[in-house]
DSSP file (Angstrom, degrees, kcal/mol; ACC not computed):
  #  RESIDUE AA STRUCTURE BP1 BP2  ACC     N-H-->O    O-->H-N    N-H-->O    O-->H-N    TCO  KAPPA ALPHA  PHI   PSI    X-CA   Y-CA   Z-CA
    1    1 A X              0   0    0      0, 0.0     2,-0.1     0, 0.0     0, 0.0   0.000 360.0 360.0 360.0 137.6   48.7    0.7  -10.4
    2    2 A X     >  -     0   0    0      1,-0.1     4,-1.7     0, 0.0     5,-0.1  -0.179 360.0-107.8 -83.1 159.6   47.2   -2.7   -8.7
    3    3 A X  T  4 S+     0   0    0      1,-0.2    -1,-0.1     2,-0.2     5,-0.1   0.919 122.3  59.2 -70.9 -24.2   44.4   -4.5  -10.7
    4    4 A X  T >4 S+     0   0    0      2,-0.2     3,-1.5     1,-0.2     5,-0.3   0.970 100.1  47.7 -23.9 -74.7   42.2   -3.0   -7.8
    5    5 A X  T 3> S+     0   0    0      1,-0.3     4,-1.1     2,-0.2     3,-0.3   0.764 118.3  45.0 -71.6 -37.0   43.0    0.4   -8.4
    6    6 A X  T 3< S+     0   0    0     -4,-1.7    -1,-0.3     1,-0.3    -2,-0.2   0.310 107.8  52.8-107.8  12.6   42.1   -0.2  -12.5
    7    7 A X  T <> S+     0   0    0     -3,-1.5     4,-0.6    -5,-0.1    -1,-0.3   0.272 109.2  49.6-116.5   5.4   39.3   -2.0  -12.3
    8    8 A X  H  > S+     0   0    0     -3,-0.3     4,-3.2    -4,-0.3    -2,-0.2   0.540 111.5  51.7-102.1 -22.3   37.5    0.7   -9.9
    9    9 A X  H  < S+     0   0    0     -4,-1.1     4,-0.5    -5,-0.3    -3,-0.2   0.624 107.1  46.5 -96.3  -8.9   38.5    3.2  -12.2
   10   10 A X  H  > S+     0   0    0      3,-0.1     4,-2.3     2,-0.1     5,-0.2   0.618 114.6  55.2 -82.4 -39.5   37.0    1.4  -15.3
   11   11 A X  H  X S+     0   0    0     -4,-0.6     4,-2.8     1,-0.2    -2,-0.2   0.966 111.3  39.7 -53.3 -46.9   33.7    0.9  -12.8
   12   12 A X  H  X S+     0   0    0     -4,-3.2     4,-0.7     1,-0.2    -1,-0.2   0.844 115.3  56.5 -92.0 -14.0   33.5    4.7  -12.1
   13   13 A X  H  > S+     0   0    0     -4,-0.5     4,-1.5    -5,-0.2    -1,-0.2   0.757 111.8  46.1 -52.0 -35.0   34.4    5.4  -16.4
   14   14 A X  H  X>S+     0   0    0     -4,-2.3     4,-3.1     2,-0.2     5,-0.5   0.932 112.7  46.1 -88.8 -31.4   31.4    3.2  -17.2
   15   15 A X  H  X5S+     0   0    0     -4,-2.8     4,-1.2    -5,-0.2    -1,-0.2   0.873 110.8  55.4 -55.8 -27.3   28.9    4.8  -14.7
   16   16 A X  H  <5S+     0   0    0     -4,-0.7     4,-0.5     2,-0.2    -1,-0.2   0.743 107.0  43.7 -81.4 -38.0   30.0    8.0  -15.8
   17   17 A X  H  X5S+     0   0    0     -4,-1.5     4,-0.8     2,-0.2    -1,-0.2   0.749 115.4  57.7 -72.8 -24.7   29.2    7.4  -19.6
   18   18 A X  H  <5S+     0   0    0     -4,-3.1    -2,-0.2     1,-0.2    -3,-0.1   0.872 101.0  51.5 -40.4 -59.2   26.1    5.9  -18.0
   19   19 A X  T  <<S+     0   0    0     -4,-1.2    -2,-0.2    -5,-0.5    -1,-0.2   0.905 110.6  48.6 -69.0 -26.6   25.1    9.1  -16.3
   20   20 A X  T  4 S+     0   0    0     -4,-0.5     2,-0.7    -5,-0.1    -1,-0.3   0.700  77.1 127.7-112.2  -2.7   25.4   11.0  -19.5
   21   21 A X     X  -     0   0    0     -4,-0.8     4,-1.8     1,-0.2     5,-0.3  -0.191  49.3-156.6  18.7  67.7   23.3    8.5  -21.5
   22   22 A X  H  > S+     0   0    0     -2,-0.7     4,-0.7     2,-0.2    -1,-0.2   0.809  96.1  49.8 -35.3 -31.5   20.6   10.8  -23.2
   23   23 A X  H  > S+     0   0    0      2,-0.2     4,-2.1     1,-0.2     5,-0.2   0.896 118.4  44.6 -90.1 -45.4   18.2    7.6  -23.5
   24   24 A X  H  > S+     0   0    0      1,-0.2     4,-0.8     2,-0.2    -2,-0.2   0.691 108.1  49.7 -54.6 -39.4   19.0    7.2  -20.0
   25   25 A X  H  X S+     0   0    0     -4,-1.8     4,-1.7     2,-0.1    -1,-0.2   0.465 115.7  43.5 -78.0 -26.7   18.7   10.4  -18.7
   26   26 A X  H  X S+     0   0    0     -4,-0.7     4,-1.1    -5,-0.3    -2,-0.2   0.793 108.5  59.0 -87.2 -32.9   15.0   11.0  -20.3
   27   27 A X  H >< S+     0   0    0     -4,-2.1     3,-2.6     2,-0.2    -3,-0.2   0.982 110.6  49.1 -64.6 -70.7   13.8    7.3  -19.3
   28   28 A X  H >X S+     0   0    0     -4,-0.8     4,-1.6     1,-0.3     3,-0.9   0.609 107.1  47.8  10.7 -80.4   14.6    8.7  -15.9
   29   29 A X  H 3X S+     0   0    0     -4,-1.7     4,-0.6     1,-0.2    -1,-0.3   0.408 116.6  41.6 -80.6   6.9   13.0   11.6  -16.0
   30   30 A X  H << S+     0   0    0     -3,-2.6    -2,-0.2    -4,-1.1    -1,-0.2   0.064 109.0  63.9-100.6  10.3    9.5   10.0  -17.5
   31   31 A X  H <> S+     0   0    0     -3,-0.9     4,-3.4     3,-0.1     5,-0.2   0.809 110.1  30.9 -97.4 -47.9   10.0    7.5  -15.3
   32   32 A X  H  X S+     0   0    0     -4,-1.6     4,-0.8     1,-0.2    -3,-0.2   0.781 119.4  53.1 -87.5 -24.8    9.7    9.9  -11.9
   33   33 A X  H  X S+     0   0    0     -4,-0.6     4,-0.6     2,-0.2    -1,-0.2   0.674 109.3  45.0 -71.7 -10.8    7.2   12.4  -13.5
   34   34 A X  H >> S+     0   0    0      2,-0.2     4,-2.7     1,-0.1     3,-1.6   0.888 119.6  49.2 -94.2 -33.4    4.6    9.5  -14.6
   35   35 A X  H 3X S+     0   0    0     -4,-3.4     4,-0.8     1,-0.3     5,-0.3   0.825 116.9  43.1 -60.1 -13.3    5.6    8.1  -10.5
   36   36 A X  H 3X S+     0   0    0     -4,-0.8     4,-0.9    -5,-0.2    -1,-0.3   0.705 107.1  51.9-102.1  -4.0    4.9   11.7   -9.3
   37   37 A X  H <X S+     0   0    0     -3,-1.6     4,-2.1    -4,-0.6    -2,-0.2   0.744 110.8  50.5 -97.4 -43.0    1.9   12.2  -11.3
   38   38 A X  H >X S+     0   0    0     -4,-2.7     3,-3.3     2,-0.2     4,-0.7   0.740 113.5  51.0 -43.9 -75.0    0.2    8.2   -9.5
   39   39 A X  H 3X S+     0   0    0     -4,-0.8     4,-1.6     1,-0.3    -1,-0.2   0.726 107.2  54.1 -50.5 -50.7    1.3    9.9   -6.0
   40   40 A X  H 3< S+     0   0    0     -4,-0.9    -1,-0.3    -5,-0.3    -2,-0.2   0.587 113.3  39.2 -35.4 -25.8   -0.7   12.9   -7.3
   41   41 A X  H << S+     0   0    0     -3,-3.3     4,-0.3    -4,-2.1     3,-0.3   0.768 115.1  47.1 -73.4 -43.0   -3.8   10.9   -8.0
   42   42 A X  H  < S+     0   0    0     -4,-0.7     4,-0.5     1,-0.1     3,-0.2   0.724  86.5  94.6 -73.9 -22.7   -3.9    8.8   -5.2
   43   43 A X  S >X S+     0   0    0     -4,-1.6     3,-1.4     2,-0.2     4,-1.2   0.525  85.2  55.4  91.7-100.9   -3.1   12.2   -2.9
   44   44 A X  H >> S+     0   0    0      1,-0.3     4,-2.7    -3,-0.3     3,-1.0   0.796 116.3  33.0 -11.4 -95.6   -7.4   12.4   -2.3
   45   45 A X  H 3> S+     0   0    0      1,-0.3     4,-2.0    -4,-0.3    -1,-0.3   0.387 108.5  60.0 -77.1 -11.4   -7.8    8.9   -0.9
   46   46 A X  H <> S+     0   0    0     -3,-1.4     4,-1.2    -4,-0.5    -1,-0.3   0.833 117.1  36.5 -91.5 -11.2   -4.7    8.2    1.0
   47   47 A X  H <X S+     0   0    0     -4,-1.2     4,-1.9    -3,-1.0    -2,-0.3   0.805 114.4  57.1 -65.9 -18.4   -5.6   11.3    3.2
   48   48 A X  H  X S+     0   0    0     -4,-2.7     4,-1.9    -5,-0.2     7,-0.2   0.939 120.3  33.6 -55.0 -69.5   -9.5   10.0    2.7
   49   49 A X  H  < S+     0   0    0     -4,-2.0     3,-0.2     1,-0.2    -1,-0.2   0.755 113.5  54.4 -48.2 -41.7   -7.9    6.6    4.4
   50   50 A X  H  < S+     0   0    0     -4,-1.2    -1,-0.2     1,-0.2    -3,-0.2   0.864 129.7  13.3-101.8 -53.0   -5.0    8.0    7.0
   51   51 A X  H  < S+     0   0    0     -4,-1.9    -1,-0.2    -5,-0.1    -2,-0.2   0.172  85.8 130.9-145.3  53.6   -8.0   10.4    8.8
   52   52 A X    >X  -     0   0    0     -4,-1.9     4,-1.6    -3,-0.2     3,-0.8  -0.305  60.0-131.1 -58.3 144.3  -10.9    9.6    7.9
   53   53 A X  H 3> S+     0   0    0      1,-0.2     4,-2.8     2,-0.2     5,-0.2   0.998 115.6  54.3 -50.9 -40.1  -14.1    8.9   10.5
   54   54 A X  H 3> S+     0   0    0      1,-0.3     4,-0.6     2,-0.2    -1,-0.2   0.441 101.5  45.9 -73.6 -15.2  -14.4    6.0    8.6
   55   55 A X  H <> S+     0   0    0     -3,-0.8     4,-2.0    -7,-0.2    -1,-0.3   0.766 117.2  55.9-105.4 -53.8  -10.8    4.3    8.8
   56   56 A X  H >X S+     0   0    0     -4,-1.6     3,-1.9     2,-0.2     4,-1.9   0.967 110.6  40.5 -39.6 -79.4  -11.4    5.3   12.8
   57   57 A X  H 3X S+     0   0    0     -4,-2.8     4,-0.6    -5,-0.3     5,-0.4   0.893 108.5  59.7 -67.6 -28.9  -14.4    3.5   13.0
   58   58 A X  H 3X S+     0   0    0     -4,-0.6     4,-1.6    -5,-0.2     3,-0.5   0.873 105.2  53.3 -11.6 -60.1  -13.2    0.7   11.0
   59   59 A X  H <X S+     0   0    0     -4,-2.0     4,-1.7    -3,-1.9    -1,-0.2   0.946 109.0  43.0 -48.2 -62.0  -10.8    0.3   13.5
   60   60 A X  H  < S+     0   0    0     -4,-1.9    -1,-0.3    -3,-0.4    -2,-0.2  -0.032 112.4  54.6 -90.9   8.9  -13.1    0.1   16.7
   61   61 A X  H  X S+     0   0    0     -4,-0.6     4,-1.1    -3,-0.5    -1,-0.2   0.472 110.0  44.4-100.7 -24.7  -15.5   -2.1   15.1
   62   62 A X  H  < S+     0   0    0     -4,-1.6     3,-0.3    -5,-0.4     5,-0.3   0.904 113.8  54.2 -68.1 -38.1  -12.6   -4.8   14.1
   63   63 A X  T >X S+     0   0    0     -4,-1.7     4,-2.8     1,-0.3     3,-1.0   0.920 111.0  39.7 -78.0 -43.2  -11.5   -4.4   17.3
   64   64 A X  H 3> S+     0   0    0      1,-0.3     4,-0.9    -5,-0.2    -1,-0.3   0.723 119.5  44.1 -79.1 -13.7  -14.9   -5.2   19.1
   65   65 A X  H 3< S+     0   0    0     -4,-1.1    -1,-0.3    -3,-0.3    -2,-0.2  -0.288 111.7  57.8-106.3  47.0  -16.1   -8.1   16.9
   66   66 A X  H <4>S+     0   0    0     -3,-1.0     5,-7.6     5,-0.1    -2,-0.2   0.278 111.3  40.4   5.5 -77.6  -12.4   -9.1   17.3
   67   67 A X  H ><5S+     0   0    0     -4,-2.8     3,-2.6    -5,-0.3    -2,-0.2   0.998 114.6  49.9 -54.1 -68.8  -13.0   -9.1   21.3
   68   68 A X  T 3<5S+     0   0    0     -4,-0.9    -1,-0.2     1,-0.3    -3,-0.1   0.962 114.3  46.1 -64.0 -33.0  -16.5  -10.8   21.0
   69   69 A X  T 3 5S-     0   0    0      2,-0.1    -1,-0.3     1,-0.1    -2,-0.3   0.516 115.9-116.5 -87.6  11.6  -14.8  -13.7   18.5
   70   70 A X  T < 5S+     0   0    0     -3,-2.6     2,-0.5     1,-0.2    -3,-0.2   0.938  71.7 131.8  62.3  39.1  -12.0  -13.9   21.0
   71   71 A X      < -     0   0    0     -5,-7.6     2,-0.6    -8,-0.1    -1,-0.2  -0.955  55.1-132.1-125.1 134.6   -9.3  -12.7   18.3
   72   72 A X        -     0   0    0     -2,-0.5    15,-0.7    -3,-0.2     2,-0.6  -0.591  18.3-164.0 -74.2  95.8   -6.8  -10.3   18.4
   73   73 A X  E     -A   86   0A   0     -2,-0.6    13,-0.2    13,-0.1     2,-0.2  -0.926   7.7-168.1-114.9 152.3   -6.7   -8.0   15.4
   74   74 A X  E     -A   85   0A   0     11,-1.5    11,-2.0    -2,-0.6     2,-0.4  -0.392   9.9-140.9-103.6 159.6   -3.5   -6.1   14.9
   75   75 A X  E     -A   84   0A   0      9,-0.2     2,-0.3    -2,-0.2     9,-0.2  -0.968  11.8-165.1-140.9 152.4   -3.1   -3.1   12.5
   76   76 A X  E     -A   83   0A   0      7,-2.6     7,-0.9    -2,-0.4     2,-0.3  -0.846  16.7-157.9-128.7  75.5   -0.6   -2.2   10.4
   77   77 A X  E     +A   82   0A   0     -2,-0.3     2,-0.7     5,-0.2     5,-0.2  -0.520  18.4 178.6 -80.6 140.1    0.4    0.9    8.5
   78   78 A X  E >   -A   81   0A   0      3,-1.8     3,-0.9    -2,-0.3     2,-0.5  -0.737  65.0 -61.7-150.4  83.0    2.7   -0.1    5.7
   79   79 A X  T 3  S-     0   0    0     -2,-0.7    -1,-0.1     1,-0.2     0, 0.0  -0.613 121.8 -15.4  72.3-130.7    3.7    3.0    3.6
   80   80 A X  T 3  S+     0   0    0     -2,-0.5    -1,-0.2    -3,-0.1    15,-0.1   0.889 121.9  95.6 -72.6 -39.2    0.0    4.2    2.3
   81   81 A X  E <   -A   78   0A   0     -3,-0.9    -3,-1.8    13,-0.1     2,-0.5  -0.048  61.9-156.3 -60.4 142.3   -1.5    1.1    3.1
   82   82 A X  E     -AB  77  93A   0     11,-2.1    11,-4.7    -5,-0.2     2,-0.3  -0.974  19.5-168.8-132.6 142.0   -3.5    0.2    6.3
   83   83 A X  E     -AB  76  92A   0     -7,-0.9    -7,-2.6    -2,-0.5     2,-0.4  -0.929   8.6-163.6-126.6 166.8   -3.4   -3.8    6.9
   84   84 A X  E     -AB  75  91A   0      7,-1.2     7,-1.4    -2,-0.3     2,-0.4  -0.996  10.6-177.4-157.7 116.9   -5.6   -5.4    9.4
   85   85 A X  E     +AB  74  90A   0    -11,-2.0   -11,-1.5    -2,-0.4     2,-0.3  -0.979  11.0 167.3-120.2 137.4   -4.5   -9.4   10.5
   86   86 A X  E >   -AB  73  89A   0      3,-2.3     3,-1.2    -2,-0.4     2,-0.7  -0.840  64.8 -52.1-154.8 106.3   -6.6  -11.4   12.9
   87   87 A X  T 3  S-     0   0    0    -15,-0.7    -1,-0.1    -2,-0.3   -16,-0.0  -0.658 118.9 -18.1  55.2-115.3   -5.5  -15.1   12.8
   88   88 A X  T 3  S+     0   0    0     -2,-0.7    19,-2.1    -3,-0.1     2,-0.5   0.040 120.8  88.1 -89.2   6.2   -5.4  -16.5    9.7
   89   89 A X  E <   -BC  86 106A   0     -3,-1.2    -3,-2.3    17,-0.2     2,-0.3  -0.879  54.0-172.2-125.9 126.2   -7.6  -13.8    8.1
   90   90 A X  E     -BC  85 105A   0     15,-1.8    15,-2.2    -2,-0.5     2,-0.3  -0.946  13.6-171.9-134.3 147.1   -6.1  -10.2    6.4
   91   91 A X  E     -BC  84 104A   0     -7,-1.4    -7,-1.2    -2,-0.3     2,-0.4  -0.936  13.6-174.0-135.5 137.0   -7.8   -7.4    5.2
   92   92 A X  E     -BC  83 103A   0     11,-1.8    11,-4.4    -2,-0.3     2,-0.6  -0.998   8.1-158.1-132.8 147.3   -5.2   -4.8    3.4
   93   93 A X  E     -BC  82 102A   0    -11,-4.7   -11,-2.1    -2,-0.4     2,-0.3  -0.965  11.4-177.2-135.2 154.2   -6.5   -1.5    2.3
   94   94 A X  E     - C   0 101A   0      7,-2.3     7,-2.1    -2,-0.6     2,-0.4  -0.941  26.0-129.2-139.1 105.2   -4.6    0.3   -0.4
   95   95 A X  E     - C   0 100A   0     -2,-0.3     5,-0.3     5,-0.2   -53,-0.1  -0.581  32.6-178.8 -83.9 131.1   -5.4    3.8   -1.9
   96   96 A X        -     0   0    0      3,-2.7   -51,-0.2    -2,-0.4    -1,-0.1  -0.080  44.5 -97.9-107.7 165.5   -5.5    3.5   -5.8
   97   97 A X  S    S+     0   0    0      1,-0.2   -52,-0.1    -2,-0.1     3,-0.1   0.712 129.7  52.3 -68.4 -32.7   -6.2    6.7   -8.6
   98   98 A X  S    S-     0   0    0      1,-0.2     2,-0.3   -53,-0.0    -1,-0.2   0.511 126.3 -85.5-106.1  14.4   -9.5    5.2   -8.4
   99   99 A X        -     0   0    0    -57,-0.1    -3,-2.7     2,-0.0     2,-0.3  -0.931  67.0 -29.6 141.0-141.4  -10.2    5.1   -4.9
  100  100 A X  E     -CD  95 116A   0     16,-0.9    16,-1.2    -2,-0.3     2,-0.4  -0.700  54.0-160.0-100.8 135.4   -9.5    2.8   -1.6
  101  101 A X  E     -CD  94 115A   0     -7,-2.1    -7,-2.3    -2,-0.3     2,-0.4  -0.983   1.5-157.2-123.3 161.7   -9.3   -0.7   -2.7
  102  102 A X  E     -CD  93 114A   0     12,-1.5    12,-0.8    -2,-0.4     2,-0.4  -0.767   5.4-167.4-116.9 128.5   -9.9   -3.6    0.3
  103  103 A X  E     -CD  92 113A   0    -11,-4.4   -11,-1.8    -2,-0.4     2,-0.4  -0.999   4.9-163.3-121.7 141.7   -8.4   -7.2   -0.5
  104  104 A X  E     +CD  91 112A   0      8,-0.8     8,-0.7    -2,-0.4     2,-0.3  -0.810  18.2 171.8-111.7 162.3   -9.8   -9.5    1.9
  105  105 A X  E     -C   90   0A   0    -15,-2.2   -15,-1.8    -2,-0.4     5,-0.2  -0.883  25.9-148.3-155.2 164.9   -7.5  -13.0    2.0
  106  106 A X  E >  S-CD  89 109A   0      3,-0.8     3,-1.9    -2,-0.3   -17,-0.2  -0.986  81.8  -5.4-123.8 124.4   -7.4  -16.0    4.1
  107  107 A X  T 3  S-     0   0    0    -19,-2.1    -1,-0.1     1,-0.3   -18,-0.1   0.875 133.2 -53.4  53.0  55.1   -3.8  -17.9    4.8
  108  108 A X  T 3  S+     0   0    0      1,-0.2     2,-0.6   -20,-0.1    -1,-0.3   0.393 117.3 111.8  94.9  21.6   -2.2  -15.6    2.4
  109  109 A X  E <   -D  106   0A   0     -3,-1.9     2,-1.4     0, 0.0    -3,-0.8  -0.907  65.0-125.1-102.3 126.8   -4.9  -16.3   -0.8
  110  110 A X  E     +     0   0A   0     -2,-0.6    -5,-0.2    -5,-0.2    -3,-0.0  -0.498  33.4 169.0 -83.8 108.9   -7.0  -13.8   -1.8
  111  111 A X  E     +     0   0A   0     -2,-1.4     2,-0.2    -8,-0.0    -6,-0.1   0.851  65.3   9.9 -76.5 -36.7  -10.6  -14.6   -1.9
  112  112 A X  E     -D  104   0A   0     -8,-0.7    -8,-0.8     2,-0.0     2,-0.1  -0.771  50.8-177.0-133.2-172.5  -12.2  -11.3   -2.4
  113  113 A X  E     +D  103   0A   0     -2,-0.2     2,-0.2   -10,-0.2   -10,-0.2  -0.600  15.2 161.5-173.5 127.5  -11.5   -7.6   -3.3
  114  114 A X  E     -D  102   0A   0    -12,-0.8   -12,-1.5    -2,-0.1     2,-0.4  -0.556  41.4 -94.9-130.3-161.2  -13.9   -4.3   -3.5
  115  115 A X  E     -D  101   0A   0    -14,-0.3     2,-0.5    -2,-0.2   -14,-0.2  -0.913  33.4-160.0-135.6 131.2  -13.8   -0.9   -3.5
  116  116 A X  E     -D  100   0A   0    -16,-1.2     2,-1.2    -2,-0.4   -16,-0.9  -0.953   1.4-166.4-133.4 140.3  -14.5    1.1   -0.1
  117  117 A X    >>  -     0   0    0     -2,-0.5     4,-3.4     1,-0.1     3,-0.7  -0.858   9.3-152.4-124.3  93.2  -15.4    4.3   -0.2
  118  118 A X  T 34 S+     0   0    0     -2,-1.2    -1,-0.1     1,-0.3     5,-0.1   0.917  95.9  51.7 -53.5 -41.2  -15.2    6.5    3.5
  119  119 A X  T 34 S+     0   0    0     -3,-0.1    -1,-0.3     1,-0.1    -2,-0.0   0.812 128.1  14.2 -87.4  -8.9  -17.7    8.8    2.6
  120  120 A X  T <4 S+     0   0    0     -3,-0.7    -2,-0.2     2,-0.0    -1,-0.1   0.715 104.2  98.8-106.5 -39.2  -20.7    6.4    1.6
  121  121 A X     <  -     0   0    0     -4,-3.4     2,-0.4     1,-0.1    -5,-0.1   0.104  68.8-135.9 -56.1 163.1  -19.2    3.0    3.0
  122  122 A X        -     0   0    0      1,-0.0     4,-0.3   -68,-0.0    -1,-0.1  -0.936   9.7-150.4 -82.9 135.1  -20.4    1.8    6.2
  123  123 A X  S >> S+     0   0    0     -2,-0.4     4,-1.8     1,-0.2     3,-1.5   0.837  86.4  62.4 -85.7 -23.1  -17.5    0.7    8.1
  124  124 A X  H 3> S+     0   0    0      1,-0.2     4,-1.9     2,-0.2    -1,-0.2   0.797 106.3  51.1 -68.1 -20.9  -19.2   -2.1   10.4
  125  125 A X  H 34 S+     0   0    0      2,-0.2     4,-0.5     1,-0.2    -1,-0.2   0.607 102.6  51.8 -78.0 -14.6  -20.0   -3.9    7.3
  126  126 A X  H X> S+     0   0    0     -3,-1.5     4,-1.3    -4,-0.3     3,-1.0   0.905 119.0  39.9 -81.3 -39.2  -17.0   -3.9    5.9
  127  127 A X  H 3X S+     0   0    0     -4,-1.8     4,-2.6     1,-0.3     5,-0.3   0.863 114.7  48.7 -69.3 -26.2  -15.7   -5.4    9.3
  128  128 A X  H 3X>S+     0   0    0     -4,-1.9     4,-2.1     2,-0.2     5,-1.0   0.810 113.2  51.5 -61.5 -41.2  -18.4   -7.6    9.9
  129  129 A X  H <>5S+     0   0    0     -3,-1.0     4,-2.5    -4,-0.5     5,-0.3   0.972 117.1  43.6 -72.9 -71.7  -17.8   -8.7    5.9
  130  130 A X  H  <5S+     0   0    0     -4,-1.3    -2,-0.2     1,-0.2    -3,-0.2   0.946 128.3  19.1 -84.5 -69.0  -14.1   -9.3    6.8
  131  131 A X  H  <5S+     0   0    0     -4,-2.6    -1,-0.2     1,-0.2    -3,-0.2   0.930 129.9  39.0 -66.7 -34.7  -14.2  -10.9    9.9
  132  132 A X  H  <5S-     0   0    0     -4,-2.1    -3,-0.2    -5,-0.3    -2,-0.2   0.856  98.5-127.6 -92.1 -45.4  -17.6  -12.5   10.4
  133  133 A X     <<       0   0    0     -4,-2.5    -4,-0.2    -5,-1.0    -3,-0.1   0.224 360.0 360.0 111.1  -9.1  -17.8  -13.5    6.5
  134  134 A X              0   0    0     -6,-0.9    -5,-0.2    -5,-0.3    -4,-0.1   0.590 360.0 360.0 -65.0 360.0  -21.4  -11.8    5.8
């Protein structure tokens, strides 16, 4: 046998005592039931975000005080997440257990962050708050 051949075969003996691990095997599994229970709370609010009226008009209002400031904003879905860039200025919104949360940043700092809510929010205000600064 080549030193190859016996050092792959000591790799797939130590994964293998890995994989039967008790502490290993339980971490494991309370590791993907507490991830499957977050994607079960956030559930509610990333369909609230993905088709909501409110993520539409969002959209079509950035886009038109965009136009009228003579900037281009782009959107982004990125996994749950909807991000919104227009020049030096980013809006990301990100559904949480406790609802949608909006980070507003400039040149990659964040300056603000709140809570948006599709069924009570107004969405021109958040864009008008994100782009315009009001």
């Amino acid at each position: 046998m080549s030193f190859l051949d016996n050092l792959e075969n000591d790799l797939k003996a130590l994964e293998n005592q890995q994989e039967r691990d008790p502490e290993k095997v339980k971490r494991d599994r309370e590791r993907r039931e507490a991830d499957r229970n977050a994607a079960l709370s956030r559930a509610p609010h990333v369909e609230a975000l993905k088709n909501s009226a409110f993520t539409s008009e969002l959209l079509t209002q950035c886009r038109m005080i965009g136009h009228g400031q003579r900037v281009l904003v782009k959107f982004t879905w990125i996994g749950e997440s909807l991000r919104l860039d227009a020049k030096a200025k980013r809006l990301q919104l990100t559904p949480t257990a406790e609802g949608i949360t909006a980070v507003f940043s400039v040149d990659g700092v964040e300056t603000d962050r709140a809570m948006a809510h599709p069924q009570s929010d107004d969405a021109v205000a958040l864009a008008r708050r994100w782009l315009s600064g009001e």
